[in-house]
C-alpha positions in Angstrom: -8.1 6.6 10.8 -10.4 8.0 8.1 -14.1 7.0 8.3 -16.6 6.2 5.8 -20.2 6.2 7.3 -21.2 5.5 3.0 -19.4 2.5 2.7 -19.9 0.9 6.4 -23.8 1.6 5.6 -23.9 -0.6 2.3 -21.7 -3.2 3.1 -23.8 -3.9 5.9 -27.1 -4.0 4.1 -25.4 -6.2 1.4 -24.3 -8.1 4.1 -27.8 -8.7 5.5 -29.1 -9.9 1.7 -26.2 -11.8 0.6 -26.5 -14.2 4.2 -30.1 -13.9 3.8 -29.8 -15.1 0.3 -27.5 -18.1 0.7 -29.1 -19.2 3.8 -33.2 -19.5 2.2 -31.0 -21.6 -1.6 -28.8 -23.8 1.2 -30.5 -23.7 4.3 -27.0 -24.2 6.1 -26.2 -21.0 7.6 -28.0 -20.0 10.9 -26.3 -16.9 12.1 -25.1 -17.7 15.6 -25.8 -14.1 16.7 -27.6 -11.7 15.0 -26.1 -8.4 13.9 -22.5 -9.8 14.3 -21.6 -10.3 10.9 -23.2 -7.1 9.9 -21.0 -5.5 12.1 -18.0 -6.9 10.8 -19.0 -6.0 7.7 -19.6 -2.3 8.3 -16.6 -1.6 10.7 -14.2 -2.8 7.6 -15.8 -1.1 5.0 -16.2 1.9 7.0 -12.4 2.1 7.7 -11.9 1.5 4.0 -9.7 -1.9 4.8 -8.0 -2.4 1.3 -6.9 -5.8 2.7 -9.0 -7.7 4.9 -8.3 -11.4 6.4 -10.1 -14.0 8.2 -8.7 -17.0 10.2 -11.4 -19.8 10.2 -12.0 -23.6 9.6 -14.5 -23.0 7.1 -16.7 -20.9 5.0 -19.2 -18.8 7.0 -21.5 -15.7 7.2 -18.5 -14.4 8.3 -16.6 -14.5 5.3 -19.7 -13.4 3.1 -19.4 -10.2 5.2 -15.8 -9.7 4.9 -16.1 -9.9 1.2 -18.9 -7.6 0.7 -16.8 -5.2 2.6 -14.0 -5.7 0.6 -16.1 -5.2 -2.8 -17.0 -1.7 -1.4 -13.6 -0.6 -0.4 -12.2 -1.6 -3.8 -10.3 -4.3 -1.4 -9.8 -8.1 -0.7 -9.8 -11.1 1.6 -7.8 -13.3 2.1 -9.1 -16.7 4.0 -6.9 -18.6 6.1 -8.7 -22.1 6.5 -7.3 -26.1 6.8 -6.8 -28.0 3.4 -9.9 -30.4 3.5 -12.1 -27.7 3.0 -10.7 -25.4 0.8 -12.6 -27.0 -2.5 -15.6 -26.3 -0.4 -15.0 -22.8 0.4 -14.0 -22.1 -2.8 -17.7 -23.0 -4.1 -19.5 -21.3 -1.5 -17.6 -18.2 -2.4 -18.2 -18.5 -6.2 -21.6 -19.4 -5.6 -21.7 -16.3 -3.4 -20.6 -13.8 -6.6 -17.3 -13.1 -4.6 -14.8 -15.0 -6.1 -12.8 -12.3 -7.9 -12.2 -10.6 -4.1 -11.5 -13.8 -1.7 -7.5 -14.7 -2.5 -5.7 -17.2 -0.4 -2.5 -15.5 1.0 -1.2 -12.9 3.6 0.7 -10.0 3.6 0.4 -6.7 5.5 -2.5 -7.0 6.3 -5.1 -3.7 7.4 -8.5 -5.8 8.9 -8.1 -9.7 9.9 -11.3 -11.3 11.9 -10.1 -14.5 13.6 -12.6 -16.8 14.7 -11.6 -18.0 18.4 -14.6 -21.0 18.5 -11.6 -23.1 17.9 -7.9 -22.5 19.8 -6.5 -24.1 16.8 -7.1 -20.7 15.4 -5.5 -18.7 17.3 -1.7 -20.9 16.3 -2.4 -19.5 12.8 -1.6 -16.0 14.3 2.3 -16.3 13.7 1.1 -16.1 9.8 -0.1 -12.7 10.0 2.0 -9.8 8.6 -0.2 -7.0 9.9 0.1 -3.2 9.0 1.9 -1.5 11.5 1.0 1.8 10.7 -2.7 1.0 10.3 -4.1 -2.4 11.1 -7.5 -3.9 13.1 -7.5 -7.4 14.2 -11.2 -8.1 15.3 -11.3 -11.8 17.4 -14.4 -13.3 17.6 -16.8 -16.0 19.9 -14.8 -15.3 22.4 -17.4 -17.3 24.8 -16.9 -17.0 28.7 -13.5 -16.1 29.8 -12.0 -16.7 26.5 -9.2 -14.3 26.4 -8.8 -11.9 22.9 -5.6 -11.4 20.9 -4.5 -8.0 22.0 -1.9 -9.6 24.1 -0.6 -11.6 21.1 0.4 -8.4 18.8 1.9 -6.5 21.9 4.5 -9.1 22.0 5.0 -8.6 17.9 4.9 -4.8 18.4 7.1 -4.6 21.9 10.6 -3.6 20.6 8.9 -0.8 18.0 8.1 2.2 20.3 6.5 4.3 17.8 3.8 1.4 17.2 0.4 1.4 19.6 -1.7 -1.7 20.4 -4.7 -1.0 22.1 -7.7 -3.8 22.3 -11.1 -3.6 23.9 -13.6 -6.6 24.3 -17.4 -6.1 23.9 -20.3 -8.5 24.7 -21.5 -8.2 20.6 -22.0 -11.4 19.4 -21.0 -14.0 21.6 -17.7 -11.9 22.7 -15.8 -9.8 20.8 -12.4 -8.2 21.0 -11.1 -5.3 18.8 -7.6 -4.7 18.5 -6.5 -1.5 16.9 -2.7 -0.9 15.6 -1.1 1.9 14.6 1.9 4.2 14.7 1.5 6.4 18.0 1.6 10.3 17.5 2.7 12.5 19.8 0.9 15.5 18.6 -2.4 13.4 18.9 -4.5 14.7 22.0 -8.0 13.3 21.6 -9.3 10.5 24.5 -8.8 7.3 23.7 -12.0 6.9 25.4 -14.3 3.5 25.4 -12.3 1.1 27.2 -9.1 0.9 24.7 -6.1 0.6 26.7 
């Protein structure tokens, strides 16, 4: 997977004025943990996701993130969220300056972030179409023993042998699980290293 240290570095300073911005005009956004979205931000960009999705039950920092990464890959997201508060969402993105990159439909899909704060989330996972041959999945609030979604795209993946699923959690954020997709090469000798399995 190609890496972009360029774009990961701006999308995450955009990300840190954009949130910044909406939260002193709104005063609605506190970010839960600090440096999450930031992260999220930079680890899309920087893998130049061309299309990025989020699974949440409403507008967040989150998003905002997503969508600054997507402006700097040349991308977009795509926002999975429950009917009542779709008008809403729709605002806070225009209001945002984003609303030419957040879309509302899936597809094979290269970055999603699902937000695990509530399990009704996690049903909404049948409706992703993710890239085989090059996708992340990034599950987040994953608070105690909460358990990730690496498990979920194994069962998806288990009668393609050429595709690998490997998933690590991290204690970023209030838990966080990465889940990395991609065709397996034989030829490919480096250490999988840091805890992916």
């Amino acid at each position: 997977m190609e890496w972009s240290a360029t774009s990961a570095t701006k999308a995450y300073l955009d990300t840190i004025n954009l949130c910044g911005d909406h939260k002193r005009r709104c005063g609605l956004w506190m970010t839960r943990e600090p440096g999450s979205n930031e992260f999220i931000s930079a680890l899309a960009a920087g893998m130049k996701a061309k299309l990025i999705v989020e699974i949440t039950s409403d507008v967040s920092p989150s998003t905002v993130a997503l969508a600054t990464a997507a402006r700097h890959t040349g991308g977009r997201l795509v926002c999975i969220l429950p009917e009542p508060v779709l008008a809403e969402s729709k605002k806070v993105i225009r209001d945002s300056g984003l609303k030419d990159i957040v879309e509302f439909r899936t597809e094979n899909i290269d970055f999603s972030l699902v937000d695990c704060n509530n399990d009704e989330n996690t049903r909404l996972l049948n409706l992703l179409d993710v890239n085989p041959t090059k996708s992340v999945v990034v599950a987040n609030n994953l608070v105690g023993a909460k358990k990730g979604l690496g498990g979920h795209f194994r069962r998806i993946t288990k009668d393609t042998k050429e595709v690998v699923v490997r998933s690590t959690k991290r204690p970023i954020g209030k838990g966080m699980e990465v889940t990395m997709i991609g065709r397996s090469n034989v030829n490919d000798k480096r250490d999988p290293g840091g805890g992916w399995c």
